[in-house]
C-alpha positions as CSV (number, residue, x, y, z in Angstrom):
1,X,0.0,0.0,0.0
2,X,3.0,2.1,0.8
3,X,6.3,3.2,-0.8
4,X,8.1,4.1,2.3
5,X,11.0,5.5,0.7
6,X,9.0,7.6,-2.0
7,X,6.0,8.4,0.6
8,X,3.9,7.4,-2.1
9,X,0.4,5.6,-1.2
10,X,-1.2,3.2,-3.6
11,X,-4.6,3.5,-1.8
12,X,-5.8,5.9,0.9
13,X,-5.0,5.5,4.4
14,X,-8.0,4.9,6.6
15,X,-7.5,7.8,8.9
16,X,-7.4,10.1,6.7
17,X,-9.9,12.8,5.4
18,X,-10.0,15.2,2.8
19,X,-8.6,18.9,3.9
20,X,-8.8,21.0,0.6
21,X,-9.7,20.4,-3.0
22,X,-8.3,22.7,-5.6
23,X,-10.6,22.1,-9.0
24,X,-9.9,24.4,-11.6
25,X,-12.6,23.4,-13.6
26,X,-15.1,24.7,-11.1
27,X,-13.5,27.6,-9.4
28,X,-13.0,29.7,-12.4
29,X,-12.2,32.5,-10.0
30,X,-8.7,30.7,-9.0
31,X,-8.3,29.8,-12.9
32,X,-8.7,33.1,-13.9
33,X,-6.2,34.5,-10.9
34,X,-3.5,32.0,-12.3
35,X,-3.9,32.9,-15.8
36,X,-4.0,36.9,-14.7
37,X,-0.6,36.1,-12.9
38,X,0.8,34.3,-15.7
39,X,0.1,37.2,-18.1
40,X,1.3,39.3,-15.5
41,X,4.9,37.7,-15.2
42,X,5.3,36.9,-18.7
43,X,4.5,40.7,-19.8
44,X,7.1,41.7,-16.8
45,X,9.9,39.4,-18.0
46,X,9.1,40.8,-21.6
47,X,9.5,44.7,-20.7
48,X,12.3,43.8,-18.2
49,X,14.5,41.9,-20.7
50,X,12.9,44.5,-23.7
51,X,15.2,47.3,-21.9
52,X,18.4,45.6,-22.1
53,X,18.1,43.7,-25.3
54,X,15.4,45.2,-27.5
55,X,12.5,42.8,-28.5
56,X,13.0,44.6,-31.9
57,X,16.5,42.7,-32.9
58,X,14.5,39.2,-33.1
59,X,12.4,40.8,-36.2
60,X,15.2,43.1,-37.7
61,X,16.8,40.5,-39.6
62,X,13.5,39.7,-41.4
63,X,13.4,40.7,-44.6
64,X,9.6,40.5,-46.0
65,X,6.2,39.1,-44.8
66,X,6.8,35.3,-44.9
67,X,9.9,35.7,-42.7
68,X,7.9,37.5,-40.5
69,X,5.6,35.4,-40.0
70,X,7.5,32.1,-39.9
71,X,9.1,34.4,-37.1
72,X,6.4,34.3,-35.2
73,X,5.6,30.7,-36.2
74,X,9.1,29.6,-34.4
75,X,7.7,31.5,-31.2
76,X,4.8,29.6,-31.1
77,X,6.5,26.3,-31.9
78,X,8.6,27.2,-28.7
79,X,6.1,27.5,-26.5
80,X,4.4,24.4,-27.5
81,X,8.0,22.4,-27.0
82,X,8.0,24.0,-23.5
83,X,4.8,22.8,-23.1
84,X,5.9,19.3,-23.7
85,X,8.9,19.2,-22.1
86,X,7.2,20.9,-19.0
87,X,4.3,18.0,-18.8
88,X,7.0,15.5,-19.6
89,X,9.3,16.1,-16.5
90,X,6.2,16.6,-14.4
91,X,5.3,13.4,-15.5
92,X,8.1,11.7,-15.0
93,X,8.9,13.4,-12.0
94,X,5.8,10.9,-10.6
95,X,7.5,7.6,-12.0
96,X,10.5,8.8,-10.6
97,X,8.7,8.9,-7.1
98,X,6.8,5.8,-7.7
99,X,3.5,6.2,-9.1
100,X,2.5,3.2,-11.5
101,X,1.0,4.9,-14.0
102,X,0.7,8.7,-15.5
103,X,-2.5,10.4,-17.2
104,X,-1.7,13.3,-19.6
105,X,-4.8,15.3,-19.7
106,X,-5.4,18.7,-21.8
107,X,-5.7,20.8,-18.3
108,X,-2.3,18.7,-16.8
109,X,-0.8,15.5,-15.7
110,X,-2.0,13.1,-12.8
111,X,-1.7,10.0,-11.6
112,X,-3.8,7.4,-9.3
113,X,-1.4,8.0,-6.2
114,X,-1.1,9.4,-3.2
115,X,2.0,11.5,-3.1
116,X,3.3,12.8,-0.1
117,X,3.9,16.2,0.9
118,X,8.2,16.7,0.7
119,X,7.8,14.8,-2.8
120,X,4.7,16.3,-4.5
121,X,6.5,19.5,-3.8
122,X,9.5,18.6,-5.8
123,X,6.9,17.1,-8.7
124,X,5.4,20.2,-8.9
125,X,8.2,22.6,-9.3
126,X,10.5,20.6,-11.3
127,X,9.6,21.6,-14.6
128,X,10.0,25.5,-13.7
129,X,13.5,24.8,-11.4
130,X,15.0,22.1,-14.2
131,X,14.5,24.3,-17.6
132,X,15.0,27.5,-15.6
133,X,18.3,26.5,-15.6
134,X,18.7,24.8,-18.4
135,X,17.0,28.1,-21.0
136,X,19.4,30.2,-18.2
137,X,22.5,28.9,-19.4
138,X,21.0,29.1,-23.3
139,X,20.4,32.8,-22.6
140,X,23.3,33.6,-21.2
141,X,25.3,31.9,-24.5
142,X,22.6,32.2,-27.7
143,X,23.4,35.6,-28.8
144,X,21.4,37.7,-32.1
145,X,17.9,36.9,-33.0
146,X,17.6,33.7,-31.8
147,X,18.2,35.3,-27.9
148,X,14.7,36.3,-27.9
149,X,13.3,32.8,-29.6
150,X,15.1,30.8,-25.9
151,X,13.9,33.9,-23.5
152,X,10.8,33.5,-24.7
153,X,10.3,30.0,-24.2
154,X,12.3,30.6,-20.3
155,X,9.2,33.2,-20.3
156,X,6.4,30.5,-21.4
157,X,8.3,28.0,-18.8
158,X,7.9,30.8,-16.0
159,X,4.1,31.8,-16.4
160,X,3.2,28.2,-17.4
161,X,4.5,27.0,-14.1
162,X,1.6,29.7,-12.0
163,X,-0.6,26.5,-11.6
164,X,2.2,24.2,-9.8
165,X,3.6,27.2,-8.0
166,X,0.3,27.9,-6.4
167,X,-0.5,23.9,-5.5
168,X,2.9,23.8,-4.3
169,X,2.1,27.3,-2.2
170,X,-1.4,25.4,-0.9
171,X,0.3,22.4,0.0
172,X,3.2,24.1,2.0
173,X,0.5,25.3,4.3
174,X,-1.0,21.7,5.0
175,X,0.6,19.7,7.8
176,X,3.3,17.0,7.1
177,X,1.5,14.2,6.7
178,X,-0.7,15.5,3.9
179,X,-1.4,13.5,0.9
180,X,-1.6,14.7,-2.7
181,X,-4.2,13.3,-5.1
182,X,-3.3,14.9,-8.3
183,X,-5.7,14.6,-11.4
184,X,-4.4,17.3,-13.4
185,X,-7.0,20.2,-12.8
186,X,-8.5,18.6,-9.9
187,X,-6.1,18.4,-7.1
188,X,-7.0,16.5,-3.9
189,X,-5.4,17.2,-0.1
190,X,-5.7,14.9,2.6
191,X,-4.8,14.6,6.2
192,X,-5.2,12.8,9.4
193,X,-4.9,16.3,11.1
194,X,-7.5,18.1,11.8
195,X,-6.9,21.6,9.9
196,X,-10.0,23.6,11.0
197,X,-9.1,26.6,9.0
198,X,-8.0,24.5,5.3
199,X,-11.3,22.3,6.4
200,X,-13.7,25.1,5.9
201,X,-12.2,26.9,2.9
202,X,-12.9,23.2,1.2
203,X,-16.6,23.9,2.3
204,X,-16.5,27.4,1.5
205,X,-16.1,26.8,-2.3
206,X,-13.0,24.9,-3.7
207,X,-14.1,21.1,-2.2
């Protein structure tokens, strides 16, 4: 029933009961304050990094429409490969820590599991902490027009990573012995301590 290593549960303990629930396809209040933040951050890295290297140099070399637009083109096929490679590591961030088997959904990545608190943390951040680096070190030695092509995808990697950072911010204020039951948009706490105050916000709306 247990990993002990990976404090990863095959079934739910017994003694414990749900805390909080966070369902983003419900509470489109929280959906919409992730995307806002997203938005928010990615605009802020954009006018940030736009002052010391102007946004302009990635479309100066372009020489007539179709460049232009396959310029844009390679942007968007950045973020989608950031997508990927974000639900990729996420997902196998849960085999890594035991869980049997991983669902890749439209709204995320899950798995039947009960993940423990110290690991679901790591799961959850991986993708933004492992490519942060990774585009870092690309930024810091791509330079010209293709600069803005890798910052841009660090910038999708940032704001797409609002969701985890905010389960991982939920979770850091449940006890130790909280389990995670991730489904991708519908995430799942549970505890065998009692959490008065996490117990009535999951009455209150996001349960």
């Amino acid at each position: 029933m247990l990993n002990s290593n990976n404090q990863i549960f095959k079934t739910l303990p017994e003694d414990y009961h749900l805390l909080k629930t966070i369902n983003l396809k419900e509470d489109k209040l929280t959906l919409i304050g992730i995307a806002a933040t997203a938005i928010l951050i990615g605009w802020v890295m954009i006018e940030i990094m736009d002052s010391f290297v102007p946004l302009k140099t990635y479309f100066e070399p372009c020489q007539n429409t179709t460049e232009h637009i396959l310029a844009y083109v390679f942007l968007l096929m950045g973020a989608f490969i950031c997508i990927v490679l974000h639900k990729l590591t996420k997902g196998l961030s849960m085999k890594r820590y035991g869980a049997s088997k991983v669902f890749f959904h439209f709204n995320g990545i899950g798995c039947r599991e009960y993940i423990g608190k110290k690991p679901y943390t790591f799961i959850a951040l991986a993708p933004l902490v492992i490519w942060g680096i990774i585009f870092l070190l690309l930024i810091l030695i791509i330079k010209g027009q293709y600069f803005w092509l890798v910052y841009f995808i660090q910038v999708v990697n940032v704001a797409g990573s609002m969701g985890d950072i905010y389960a991982a911010l939920v979770l850091r204020k449940c006890s130790d012995d909280t389990l995670v039951e991730d489904k991708g948009a519908i995430i799942h706490f549970y505890s065998k301590t009692e959490d008065v105050l996490l117990a009535q916000a999951t009455k209150g709306g996001l349960g």
